[in-house]
C-alpha positions in Angstrom: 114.8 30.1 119.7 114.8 26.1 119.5 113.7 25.4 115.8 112.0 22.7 117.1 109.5 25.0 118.8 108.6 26.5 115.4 105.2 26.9 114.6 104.3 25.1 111.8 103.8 27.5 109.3 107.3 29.3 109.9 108.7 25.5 109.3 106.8 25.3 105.9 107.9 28.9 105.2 111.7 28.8 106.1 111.2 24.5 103.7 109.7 27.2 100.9 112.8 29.5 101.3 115.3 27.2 101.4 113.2 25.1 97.9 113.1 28.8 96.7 117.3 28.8 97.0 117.9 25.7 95.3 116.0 26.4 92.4 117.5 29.4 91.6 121.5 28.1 92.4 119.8 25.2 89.5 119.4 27.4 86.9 122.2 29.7 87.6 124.2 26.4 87.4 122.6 25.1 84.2 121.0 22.0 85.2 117.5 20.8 84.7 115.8 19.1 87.5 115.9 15.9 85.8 120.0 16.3 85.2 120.7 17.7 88.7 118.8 14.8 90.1 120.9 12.5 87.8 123.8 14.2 89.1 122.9 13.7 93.2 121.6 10.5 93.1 118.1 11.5 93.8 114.9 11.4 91.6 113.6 14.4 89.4 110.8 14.3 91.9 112.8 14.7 94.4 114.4 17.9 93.6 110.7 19.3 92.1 109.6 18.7 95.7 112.4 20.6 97.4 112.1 23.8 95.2 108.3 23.7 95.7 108.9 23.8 99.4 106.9 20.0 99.8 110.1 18.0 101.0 112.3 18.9 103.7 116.3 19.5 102.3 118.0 16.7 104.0 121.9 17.4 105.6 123.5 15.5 103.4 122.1 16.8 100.2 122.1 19.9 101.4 126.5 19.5 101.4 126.3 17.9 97.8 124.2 20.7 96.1 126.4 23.3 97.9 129.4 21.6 96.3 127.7 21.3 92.8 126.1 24.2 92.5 128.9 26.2 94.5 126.5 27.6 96.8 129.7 28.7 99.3 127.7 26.5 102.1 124.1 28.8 101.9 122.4 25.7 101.2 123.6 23.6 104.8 123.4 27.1 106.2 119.8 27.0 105.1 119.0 23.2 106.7 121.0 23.5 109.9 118.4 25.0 112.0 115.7 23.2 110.4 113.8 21.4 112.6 113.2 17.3 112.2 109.8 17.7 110.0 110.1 14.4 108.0 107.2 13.6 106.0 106.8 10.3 107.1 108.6 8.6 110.2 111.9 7.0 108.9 110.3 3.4 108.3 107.7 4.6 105.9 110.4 6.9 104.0 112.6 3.6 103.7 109.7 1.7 102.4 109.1 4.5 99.6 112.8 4.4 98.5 112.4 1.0 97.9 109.1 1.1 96.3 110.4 3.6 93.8 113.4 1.1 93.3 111.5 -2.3 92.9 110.8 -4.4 90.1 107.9 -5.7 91.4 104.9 -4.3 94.4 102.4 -6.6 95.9 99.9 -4.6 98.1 97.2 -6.2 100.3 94.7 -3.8 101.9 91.4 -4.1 104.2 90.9 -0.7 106.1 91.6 1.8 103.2 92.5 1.9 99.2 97.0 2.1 98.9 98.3 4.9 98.4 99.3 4.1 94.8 96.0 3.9 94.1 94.2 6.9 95.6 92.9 10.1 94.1 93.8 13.3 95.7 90.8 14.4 97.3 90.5 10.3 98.8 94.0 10.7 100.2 93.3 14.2 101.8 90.2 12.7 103.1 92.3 9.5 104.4 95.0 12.0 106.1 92.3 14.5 108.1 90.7 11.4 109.9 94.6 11.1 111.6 94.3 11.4 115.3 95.9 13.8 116.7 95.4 16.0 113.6 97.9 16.7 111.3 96.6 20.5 110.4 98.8 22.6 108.4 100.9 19.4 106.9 97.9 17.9 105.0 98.3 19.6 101.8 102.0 18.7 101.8 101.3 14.8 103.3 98.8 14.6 100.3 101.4 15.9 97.4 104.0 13.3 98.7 101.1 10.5 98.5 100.2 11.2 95.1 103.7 12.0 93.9 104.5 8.5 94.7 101.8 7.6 91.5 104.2 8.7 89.1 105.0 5.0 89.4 102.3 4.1 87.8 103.0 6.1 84.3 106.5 5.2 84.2 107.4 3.4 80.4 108.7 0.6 82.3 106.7 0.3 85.8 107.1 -2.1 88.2 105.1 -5.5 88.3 102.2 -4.0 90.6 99.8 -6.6 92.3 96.9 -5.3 94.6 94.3 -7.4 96.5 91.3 -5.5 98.4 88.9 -6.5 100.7 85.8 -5.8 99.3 84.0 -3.8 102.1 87.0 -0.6 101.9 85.2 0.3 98.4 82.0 0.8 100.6 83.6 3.1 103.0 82.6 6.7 102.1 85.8 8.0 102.8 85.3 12.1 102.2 82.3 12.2 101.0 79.5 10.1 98.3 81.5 12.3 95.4 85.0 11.6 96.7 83.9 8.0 96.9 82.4 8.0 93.1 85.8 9.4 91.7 87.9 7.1 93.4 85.6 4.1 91.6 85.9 5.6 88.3 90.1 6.3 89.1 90.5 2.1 90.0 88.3 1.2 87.0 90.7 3.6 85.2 93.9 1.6 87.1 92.6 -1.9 86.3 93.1 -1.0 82.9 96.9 -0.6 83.9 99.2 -2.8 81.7 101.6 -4.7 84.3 98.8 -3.9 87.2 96.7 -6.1 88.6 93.8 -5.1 90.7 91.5 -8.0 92.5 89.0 -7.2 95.2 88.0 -9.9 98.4 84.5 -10.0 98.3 82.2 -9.4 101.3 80.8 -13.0 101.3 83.8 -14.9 101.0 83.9 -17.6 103.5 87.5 -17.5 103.8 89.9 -14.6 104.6 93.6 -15.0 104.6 94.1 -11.3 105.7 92.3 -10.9 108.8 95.1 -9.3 110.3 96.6 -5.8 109.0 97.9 -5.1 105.6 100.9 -5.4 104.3 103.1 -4.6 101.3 105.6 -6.9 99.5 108.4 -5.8 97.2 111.2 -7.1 95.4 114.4 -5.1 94.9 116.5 -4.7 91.9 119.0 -7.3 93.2 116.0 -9.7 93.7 116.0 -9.4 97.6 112.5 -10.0 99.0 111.2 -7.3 101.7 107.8 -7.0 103.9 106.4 -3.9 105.1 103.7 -4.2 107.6 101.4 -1.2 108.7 99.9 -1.2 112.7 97.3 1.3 114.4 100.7 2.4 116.4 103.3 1.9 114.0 104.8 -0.5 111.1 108.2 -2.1 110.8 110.3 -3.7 107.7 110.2 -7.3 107.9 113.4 -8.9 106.0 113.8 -11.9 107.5 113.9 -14.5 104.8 111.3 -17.1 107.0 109.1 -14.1 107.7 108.8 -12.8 104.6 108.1 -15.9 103.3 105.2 -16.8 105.3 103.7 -13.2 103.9 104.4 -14.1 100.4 102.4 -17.2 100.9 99.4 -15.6 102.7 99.7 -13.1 99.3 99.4 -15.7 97.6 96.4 -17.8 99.6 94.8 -14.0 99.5 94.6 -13.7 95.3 93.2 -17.6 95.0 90.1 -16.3 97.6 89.9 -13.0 95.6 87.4 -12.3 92.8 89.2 -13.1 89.1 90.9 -9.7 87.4 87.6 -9.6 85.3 85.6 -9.6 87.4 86.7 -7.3 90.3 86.5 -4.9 87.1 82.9 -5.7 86.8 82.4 -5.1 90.5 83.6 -1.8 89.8 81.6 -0.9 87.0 78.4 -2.1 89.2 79.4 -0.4 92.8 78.9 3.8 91.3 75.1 2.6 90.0 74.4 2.1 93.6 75.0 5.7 94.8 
């Protein structure tokens, strides 16, 4: 049988088997999943994700574990059958390497909250309104989207910049009580050291970010990146020109924004309107 004909709940199954296998060749080996991540390259996350059966085993980890943990090959054994059930297409796992990696985030948004920035129950909400549906991979979509948060508890987190237009807090994404605990979360996030949260209001007269939203980063060895989301796709945007001009409309976007201040007292009024 073609794995890629699977059903989906034998592919989360055979993921869970395989997570099941690496954890137990882990302990039997010694390692923590912090030090076996140290040890791979890869982020504590990263492994917690693949024994809990949330993140595909990739090929090429798959061959390193086998040789670290001695595995005789049961771990590629495990993978090479496995059918292509990325998380995210390969674009949007790119751009979440680097955002793990950079030094400094800059997010602008106008159709819903980032994902950095979402509760659970908002993000699972966000996810089921996907056309086509995603059905049996919204509970795992929905871990990966608020794994990515441990960002924002790190000792040393990035420089985080977000500007939102005003009427995405008005969207009841999921619900009125999904909507309430998502204000009280971004109150809770404004209070963020290193994070800055402004809001667009509804009545400005001038909008830099008509268009779609997009994120900026800057990596470790100071190069400047663009990642731009579409209805039908998104793409990495790293010419130096290009990125520029999106750096600039960043920029044009927080000087039309409502002041730190008071996008936190926007906040504190919007959940007395429920």
């Amino acid at each position: 049988m073609n794995a890629k004909k699977l059903p989906r709940k034998k592919i989360l199954s055979t993921m869970r088997t395989v997570g099941a296998q690496v954890q137990t060749a882990r302990k039997a080996a010694g390692y923590t999943q912090r030090t076996l991540g140290e040890a791979v390259l890869a982020d504590e996350e990263t492994i917690a994700s693949i024994e809990q059966g949330r993140r595909a085993l990739q090929p090429d980890l798959a061959e390193t574990l086998d040789e670290l943990l001695d595995t005789k090959g049961m771990l590629t054994a495990g993978v090479t059958n496995m059918p292509d059930i990325d998380q995210f297409p390969l674009y949007a796992e790119q751009c979440m390497v680097h955002e793990r990696e950079a030094i400094a985030l800059s997010f602008y948004a106008n159709q819903v909250l980032p994902g950095l920035l979402q509760t659970r129950e908002y993000a699972q909400a966000v996810l089921r309104e996907r056309v086509p549906a995603y059905d049996d991979e919204i509970l795992v979509k929905t871990e990966a989207r608020v794994e990515r948060q441990e960002i924002l508890q790190r000792k040393c987190p990035p420089t985080l910049s977000f500007v939102v237009w005003e009427p995405v807090l008005h969207i009841c994404v999921g619900g009125s009580k999904v909507r309430r605990d998502q204000l009280r979360h971004l109150r809770e996030c404004a209070e963020l050291p290193g994070l800055s949260l402004q809001f667009l209001p509804v009545d400005s007269p001038s909008l830099a970010g008509l268009n779609s939203p997009f994120v900026l980063l800057e990596t470790p060895d100071h190069q400047r990146l663009a990642y731009v989301e579409g209805q039908r796709g998104s793409q990495w945007v790293s010419d130096p020109d290009e990125v520029s001009i999106l750096a600039l409309k960043y920029a044009m976007l927080r000087t039309q924004a409502l002041t730190r201040p008071e996008s936190r007292d926007l906040l504190d009024r919007l959940p007395g309107e429920q």
